[in-house]
N, CA, C and O atoms as a GROMACS GRO file, in nm:
protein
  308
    1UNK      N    1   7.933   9.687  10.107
    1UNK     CA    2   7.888   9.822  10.119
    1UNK      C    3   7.992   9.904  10.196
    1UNK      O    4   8.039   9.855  10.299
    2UNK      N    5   8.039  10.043  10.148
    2UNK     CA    6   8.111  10.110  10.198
    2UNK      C    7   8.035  10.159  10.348
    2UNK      O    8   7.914  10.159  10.369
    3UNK      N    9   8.122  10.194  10.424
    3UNK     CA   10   8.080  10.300  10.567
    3UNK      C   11   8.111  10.424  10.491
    3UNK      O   12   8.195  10.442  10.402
    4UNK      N   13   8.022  10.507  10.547
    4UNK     CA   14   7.966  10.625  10.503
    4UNK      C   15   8.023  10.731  10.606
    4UNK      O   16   7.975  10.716  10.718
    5UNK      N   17   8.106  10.825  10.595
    5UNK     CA   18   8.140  10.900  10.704
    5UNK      C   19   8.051  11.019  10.685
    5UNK      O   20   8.010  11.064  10.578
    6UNK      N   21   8.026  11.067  10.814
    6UNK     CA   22   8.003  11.222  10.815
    6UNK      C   23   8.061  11.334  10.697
    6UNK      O   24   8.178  11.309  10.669
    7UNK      N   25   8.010  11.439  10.629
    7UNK     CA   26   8.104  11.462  10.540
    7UNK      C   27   8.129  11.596  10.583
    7UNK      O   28   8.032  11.672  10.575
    8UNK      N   29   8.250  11.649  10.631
    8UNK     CA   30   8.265  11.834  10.683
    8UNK      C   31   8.306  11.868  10.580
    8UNK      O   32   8.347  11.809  10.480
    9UNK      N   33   8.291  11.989  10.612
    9UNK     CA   34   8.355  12.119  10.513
    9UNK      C   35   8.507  12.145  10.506
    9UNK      O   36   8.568  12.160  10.612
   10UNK      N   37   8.573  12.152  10.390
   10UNK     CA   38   8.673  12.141  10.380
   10UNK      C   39   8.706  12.278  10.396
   10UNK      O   40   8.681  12.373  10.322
   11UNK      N   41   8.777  12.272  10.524
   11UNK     CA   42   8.804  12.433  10.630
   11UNK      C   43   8.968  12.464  10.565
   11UNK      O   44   9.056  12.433  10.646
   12UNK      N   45   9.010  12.512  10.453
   12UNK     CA   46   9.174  12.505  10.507
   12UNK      C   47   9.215  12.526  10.635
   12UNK      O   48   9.264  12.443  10.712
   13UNK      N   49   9.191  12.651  10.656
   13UNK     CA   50   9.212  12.675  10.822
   13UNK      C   51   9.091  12.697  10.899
   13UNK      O   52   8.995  12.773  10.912
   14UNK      N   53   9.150  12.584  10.945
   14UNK     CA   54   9.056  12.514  11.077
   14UNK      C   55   9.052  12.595  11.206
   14UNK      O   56   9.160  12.608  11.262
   15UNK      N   57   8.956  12.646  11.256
   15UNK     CA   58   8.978  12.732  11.409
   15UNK      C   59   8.964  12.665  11.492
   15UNK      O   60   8.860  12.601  11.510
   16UNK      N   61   9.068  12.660  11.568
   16UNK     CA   62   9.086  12.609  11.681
   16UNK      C   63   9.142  12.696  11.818
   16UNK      O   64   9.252  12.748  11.799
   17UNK      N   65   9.090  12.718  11.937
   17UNK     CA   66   9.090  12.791  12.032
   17UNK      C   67   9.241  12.796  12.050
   17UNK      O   68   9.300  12.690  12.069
   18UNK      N   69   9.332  12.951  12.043
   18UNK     CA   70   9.444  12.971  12.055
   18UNK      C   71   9.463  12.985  11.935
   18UNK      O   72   9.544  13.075  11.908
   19UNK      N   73   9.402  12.910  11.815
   19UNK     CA   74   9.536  12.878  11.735
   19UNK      C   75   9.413  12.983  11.550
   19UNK      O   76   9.296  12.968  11.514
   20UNK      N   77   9.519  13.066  11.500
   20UNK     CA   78   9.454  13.091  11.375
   20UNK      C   79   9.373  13.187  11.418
   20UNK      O   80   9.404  13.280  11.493
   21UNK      N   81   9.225  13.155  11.354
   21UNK     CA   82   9.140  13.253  11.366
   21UNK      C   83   9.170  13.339  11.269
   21UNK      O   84   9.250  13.329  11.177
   22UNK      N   85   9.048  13.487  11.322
   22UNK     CA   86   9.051  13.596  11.222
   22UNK      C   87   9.186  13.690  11.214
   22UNK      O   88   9.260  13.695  11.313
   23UNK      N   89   9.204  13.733  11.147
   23UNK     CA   90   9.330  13.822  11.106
   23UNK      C   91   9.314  13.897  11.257
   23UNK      O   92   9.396  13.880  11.348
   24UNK      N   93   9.212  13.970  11.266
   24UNK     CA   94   9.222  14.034  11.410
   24UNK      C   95   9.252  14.005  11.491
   24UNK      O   96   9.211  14.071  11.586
   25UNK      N   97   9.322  13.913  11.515
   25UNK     CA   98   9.286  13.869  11.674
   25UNK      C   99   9.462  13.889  11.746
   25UNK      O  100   9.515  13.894  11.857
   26UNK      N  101   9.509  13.896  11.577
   26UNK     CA  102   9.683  13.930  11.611
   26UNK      C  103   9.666  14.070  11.687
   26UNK      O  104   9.721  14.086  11.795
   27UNK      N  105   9.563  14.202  11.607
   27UNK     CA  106   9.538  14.313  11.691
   27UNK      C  107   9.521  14.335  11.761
   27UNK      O  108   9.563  14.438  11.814
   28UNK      N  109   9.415  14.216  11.836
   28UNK     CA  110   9.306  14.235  11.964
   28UNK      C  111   9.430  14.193  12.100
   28UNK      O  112   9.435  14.245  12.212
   29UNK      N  113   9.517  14.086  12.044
   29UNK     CA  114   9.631  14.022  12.156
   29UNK      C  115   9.788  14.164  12.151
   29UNK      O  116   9.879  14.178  12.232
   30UNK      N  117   9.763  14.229  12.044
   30UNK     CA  118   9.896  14.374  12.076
   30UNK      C  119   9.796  14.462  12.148
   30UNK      O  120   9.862  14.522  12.233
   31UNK      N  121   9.668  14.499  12.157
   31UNK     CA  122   9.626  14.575  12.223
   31UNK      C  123   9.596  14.542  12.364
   31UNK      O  124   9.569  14.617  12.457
   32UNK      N  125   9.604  14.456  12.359
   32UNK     CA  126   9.578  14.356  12.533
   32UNK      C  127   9.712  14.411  12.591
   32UNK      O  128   9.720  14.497  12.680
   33UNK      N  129   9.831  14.341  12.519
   33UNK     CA  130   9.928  14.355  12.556
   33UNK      C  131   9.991  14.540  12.596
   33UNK      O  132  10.097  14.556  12.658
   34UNK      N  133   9.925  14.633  12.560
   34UNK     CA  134   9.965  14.738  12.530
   34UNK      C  135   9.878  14.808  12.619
   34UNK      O  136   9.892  14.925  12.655
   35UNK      N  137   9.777  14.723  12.656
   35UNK     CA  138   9.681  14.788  12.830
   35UNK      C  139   9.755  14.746  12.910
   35UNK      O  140   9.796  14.804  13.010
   36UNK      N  141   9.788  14.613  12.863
   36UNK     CA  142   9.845  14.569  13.015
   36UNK      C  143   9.968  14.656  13.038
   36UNK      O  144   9.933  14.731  13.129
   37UNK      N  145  10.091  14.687  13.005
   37UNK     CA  146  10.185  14.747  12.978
   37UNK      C  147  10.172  14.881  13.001
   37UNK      O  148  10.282  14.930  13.027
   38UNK      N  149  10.048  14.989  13.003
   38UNK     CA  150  10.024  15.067  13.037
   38UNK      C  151   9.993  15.074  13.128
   38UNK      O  152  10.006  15.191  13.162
   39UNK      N  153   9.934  14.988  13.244
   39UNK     CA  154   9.896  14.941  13.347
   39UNK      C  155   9.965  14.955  13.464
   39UNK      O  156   9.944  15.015  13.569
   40UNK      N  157  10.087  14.859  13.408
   40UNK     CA  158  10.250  14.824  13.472
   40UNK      C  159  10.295  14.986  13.463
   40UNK      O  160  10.310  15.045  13.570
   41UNK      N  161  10.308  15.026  13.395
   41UNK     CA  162  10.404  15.147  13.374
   41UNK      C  163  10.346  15.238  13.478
   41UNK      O  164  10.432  15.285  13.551
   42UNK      N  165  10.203  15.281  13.507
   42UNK     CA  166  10.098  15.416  13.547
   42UNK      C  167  10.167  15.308  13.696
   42UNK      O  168  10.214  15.384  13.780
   43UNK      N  169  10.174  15.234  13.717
   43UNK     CA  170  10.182  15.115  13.846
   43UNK      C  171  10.298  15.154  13.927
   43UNK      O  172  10.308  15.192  14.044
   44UNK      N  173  10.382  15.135  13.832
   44UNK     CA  174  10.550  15.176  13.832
   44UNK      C  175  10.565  15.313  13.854
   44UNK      O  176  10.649  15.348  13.936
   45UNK      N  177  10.491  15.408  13.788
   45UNK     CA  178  10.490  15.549  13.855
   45UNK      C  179  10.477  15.584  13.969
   45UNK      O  180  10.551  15.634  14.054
   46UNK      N  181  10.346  15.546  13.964
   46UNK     CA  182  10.267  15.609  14.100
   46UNK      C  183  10.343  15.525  14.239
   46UNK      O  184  10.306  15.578  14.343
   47UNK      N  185  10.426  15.425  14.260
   47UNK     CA  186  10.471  15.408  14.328
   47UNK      C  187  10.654  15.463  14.379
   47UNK      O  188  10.722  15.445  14.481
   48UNK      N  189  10.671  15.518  14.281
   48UNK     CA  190  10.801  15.591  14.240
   48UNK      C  191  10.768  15.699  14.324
   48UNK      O  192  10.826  15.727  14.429
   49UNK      N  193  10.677  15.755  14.276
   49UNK     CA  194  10.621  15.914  14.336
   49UNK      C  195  10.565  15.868  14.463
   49UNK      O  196  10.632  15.924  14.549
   50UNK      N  197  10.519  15.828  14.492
   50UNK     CA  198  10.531  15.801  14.600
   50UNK      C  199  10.589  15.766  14.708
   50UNK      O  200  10.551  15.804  14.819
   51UNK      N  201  10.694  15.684  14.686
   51UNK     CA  202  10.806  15.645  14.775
   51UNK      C  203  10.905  15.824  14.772
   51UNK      O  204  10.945  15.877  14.876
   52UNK      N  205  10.922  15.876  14.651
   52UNK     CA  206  11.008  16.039  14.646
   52UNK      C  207  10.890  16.155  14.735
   52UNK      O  208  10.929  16.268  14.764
   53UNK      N  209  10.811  16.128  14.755
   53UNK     CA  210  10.734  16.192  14.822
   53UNK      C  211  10.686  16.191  14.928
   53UNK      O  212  10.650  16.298  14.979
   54UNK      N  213  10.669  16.049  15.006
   54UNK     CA  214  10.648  16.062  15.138
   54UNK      C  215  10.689  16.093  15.223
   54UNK      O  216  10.809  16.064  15.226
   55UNK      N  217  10.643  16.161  15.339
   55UNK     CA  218  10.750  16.255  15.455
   55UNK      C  219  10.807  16.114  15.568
   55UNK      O  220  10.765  16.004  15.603
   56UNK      N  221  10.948  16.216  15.600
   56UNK     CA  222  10.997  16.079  15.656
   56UNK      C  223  10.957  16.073  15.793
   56UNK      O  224  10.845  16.114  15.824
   57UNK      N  225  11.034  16.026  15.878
   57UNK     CA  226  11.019  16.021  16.047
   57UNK      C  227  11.085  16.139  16.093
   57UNK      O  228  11.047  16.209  16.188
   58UNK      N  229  11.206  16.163  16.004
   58UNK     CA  230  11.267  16.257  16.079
   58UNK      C  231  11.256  16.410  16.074
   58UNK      O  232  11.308  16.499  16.141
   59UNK      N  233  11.148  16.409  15.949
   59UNK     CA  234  11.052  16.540  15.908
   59UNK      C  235  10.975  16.591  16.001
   59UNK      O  236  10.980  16.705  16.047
   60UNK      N  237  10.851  16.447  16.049
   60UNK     CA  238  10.764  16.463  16.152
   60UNK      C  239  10.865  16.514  16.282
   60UNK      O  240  10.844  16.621  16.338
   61UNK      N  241  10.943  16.450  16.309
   61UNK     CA  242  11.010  16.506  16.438
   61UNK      C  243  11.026  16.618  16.463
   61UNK      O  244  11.016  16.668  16.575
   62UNK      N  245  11.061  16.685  16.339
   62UNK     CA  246  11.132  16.838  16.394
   62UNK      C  247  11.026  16.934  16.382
   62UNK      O  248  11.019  17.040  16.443
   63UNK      N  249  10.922  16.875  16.277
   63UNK     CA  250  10.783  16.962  16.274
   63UNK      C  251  10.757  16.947  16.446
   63UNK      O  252  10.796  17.036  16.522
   64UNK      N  253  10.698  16.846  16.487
   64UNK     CA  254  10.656  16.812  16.598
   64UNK      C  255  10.730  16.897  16.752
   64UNK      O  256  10.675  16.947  16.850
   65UNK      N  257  10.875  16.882  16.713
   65UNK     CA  258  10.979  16.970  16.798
   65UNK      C  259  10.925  17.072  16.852
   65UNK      O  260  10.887  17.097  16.966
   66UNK      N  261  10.928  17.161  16.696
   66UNK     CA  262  10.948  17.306  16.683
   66UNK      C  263  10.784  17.348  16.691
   66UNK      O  264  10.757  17.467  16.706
   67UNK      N  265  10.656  17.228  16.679
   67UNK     CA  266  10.578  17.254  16.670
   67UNK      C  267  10.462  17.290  16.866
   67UNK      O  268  10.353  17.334  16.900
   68UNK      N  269  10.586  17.234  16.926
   68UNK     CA  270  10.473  17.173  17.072
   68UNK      C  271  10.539  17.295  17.101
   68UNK      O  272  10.451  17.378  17.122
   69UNK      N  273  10.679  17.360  17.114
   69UNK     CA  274  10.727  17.447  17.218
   69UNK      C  275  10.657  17.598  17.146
   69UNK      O  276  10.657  17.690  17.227
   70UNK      N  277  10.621  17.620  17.060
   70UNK     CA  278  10.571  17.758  17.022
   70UNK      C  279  10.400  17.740  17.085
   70UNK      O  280  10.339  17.843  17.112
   71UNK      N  281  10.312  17.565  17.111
   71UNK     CA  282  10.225  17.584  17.148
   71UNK      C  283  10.259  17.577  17.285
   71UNK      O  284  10.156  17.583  17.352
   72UNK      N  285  10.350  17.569  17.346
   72UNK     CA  286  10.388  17.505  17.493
   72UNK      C  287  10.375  17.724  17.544
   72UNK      O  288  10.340  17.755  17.658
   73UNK      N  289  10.394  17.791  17.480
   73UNK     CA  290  10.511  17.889  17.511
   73UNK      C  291  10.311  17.980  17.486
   73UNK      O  292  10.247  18.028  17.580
   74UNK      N  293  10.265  17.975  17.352
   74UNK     CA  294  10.152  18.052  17.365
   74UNK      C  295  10.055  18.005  17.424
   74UNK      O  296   9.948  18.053  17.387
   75UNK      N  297  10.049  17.904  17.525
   75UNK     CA  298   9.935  17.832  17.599
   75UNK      C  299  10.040  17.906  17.781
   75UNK      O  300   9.968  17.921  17.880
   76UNK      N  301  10.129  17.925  17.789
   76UNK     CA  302  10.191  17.964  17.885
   76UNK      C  303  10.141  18.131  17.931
   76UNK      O  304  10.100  18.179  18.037
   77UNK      N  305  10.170  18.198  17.771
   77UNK     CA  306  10.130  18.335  17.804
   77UNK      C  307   9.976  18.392  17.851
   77UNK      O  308   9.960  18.512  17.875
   0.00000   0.00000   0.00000
C-alpha cells in the first residue's frame, strides 16, 4: 500500500513572508520608502533652519550691554 500524502494546491507562486506576494506590495514598499525620505528631508530642514537662525552669545551680549545701561540711566532719572 502506498503512503498517502496530504495533497496542496498547486500555488505557482507560493507566498512567503518577504518574498512575492501581490503585485502591490512593490507600491506599498516605494511609498514607505518615500514617507520615510520625506521624513529625513522635513528633519534635515528644520534643523538647518535652525542652527541659521539661532541667536548667538555674542548677540545676547550686546543686546544685554546696550540693554541694562539705558535701564540703569532711566531708573537713575
Amino acid at each position: 500500500m502506498a503512503a498517502s500524502r496530504p495533497s496542496f494546491p498547486n500555488d505557482p507562486h507560493p507566498r512567503r513572508l518577504g518574498v512575492g506576494g501581490s503585485p502591490s506590495s512593490g507600491e506599498r514598499l516605494v511609498r514607505a520608502q518615500l514617507v520615510i525620505a520625506l521624513v529625513c528631508g522635513f528633519t534635515l530642514l528644520a534643523v538647518v533652519l535652525y542652527l541659521w537662525r539661532r541667536p548667538s552669545a555674542t548677540e545676547h551680549a550686546a543686546s544685554d550691554a546696550s540693554g541694562g545701561s539705558s535701564a540703569s540711566a532711566s531708573a537713575s532719572a
